[in-house]
Structures are given as structure tokens and as C-alpha cells.
C-alpha positions as CSV (number, residue, x, y, z in Angstrom):
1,X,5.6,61.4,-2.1
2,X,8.5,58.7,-1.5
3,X,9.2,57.3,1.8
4,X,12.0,55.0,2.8
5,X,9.9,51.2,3.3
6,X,11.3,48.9,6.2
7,X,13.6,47.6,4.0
8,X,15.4,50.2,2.8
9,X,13.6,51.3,-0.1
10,X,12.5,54.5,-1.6
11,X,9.0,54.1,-2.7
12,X,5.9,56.0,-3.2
13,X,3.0,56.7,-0.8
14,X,0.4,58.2,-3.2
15,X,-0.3,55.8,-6.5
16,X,-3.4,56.7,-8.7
17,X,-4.9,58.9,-6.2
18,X,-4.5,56.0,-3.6
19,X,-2.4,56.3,-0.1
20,X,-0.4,53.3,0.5
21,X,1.3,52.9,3.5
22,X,5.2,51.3,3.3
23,X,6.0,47.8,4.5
24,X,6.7,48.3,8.4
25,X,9.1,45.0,8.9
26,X,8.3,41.5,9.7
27,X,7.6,40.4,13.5
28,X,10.9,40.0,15.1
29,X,10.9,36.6,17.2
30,X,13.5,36.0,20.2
31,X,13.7,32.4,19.0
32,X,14.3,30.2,16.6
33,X,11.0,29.2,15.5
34,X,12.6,27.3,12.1
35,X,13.7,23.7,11.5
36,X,17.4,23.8,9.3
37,X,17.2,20.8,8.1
38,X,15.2,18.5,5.7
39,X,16.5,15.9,7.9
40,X,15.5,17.9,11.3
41,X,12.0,18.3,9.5
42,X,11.2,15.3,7.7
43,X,12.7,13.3,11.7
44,X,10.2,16.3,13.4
45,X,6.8,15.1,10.8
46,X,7.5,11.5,11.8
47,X,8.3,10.1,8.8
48,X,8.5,6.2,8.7
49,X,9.3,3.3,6.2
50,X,7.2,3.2,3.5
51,X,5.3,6.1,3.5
52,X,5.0,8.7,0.5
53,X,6.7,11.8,-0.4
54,X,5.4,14.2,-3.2
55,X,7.2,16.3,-5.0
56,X,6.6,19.2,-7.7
57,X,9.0,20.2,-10.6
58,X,8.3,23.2,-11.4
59,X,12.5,23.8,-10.9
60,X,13.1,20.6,-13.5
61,X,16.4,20.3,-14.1
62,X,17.9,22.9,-11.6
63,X,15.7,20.9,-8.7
64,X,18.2,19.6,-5.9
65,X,14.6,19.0,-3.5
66,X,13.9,15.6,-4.4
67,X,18.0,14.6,-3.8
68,X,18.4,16.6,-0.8
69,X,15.1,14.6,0.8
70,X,16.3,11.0,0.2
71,X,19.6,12.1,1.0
72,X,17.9,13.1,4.7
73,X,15.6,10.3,4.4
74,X,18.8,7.5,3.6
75,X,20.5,9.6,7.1
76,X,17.5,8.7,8.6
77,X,17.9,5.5,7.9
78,X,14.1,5.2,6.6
79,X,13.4,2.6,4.2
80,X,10.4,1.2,1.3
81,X,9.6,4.8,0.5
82,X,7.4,5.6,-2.6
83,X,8.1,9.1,-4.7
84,X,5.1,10.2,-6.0
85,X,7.0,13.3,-7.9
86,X,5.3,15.2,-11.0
87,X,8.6,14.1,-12.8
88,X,12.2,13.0,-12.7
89,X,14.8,14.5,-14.6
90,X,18.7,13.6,-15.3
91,X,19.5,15.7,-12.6
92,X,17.8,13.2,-10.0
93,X,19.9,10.3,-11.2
94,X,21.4,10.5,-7.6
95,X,17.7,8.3,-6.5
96,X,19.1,5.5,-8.5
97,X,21.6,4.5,-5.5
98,X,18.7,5.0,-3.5
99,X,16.5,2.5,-5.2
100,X,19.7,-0.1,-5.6
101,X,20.0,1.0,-1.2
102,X,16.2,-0.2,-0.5
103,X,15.4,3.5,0.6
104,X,12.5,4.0,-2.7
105,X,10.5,1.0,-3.4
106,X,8.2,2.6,-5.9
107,X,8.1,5.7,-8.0
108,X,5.0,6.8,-9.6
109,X,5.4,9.3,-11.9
110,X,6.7,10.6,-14.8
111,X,10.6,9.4,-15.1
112,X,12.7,11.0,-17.9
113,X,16.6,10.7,-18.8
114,X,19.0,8.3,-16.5
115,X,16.7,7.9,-14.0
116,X,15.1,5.4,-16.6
117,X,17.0,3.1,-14.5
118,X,13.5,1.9,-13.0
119,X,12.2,0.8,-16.4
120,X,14.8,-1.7,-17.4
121,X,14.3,-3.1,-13.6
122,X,11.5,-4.2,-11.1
123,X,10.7,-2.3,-8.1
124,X,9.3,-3.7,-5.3
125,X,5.7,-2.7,-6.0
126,X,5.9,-2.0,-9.5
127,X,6.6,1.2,-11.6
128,X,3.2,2.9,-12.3
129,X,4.2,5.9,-14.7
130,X,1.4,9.0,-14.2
131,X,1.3,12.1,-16.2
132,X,1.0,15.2,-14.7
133,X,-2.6,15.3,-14.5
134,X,-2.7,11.9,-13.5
135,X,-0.6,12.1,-10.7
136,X,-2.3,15.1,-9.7
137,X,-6.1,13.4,-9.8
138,X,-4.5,10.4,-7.8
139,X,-3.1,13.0,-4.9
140,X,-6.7,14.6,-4.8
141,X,-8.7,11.4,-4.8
142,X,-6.9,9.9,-2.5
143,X,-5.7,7.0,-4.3
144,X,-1.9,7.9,-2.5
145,X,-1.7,8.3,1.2
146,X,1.0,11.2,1.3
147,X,2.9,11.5,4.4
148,X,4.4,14.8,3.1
149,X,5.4,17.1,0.3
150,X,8.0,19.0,-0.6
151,X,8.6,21.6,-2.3
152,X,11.2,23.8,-3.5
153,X,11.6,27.8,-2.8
154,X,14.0,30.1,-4.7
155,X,16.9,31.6,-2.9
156,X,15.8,34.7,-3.4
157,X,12.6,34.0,-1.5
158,X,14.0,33.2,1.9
159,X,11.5,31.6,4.3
């Protein structure tokens, strides 16, 4: 039998010989109970000058997270951070002027396209390069302090 779901859609109740019952709605809340900003957030966590901020890439090339955060971190006004991202692609060649501005110190990761930037000069504590698994196994063991991470959530998936 099909039943209208919560969300306005027509699906069925009886599947293999199994009942299901339809999605009911999400609580309702009288208040805002979300922060709608990275800069709100990351000024909410506490961030300070040179902690750590991981990143994932599993957006690569369409991934705005890692710009948008040292874009909030530069408002900020937060300094001597280190990116410990899974990778860096041309489209983050916006965290050049962020090196050149003081606001990353040290990127440890795996740095592809114009963002090569860092190889041709020093950083302030060095450029260790890490593979994938190897930044992962330095996040788990803690070899990296991390003060946060980010990551990145499709549009179509509001939070």
C-alpha cells in the first residue's frame, strides 16, 4: 500500500512481506540551534594561532572548504596555522596569499597544481609532504595535535 511520507512522498508501507512505517518529520526546534558561519564556528571552537586544521578531499577540485576556512580564519585574524589536508588542488591556489599573509605556516600534505607555491619556497616549519595514508596514520597516532576538522557536505544534504 503507498502512503504519503512527511515529506511529501508517495511510498510503500509493505516491502517483501515487511511493514515499514513512513518518515514522520524531523523534531521541530523553536530556536536556532545552528552556527552560520565557518567564522561564527571556527571563533565558537576557540581556535588560536598556530593550531591545526584537517581537511578531507573527497570534493577535489570542486572543494571551496579549505578556502572558505582560511578565508574565516584570515577574518579572524588568527595566525601560524598548519593545514594538515589529504590534498591540495589548483582550486585552493587562493591559500597561497594566505601563506605570503603569515595566516598558514606549515602544510603537511599532499600539494598538487599552483599551490606548488610551498615547494619552490620555505615555510616557517618546513613542508613535510604525506600521502594519504600517511597523513591519515599521523592524525591517528597522534603525531598532529588537531584543533579541528572540516569537512565538506553536499548541498543537497542540508544539515
Amino acid at each position: 500500500m503507498k502512503v504519503e511520507n512527511a515529506a511529501g512522498r508517495k511510498i510503500e508501507t509493505e516491502i517483501a512481506g515487511r511493514t515499514f512505517k513512513p518518515f514522520a518529520g524531523g523534531k521541530k526546534y523553536s530556536y536556532i540551534s545552528k552556527i552560520t558561519s565557518l567564522t561564527k564556528a571556527l571563533k565558537k571552537c576557540g581556535l588560536k594561532d598556530g593550531q591545526t586544521l584537517s581537511f578531507h578531499h573527497q570534493l577535489r577540485t570542486g572543494d571551496f572548504i579549505v578556502n572558505m576556512a582560511l578565508d574565516a580564519v584570515r577574518e579572524l585574524g588568527v595566525k601560524d596555522i598548519r593545514l594538515a589536508q589529504t590534498a591540495l588542488f589548483n582550486v585552493h591556489e587562493p591559500v597561497i596569499e594566505h601563506i605570503k599573509e603569515g595566516t598558514v605556516t606549515r602544510i603537511e600534505g599532499s600539494i598538487n597544481g599552483v599551490v606548488d607555491y610551498t615547494s619552490r619556497r620555505e615555510l616557517n616549519n618546513g613542508n613535510p609532504c604525506r600521502n594519504f595514508s600517511n597523513n591519515l596514520r599521523s592524525k591517528l597516532s597522534n603525531n598532529a595535535l588537531f584543533f579541528g576538522m572540516l569537512i565538506g557536505n553536499g548541498s543537497d544534504h542540508p544539515l
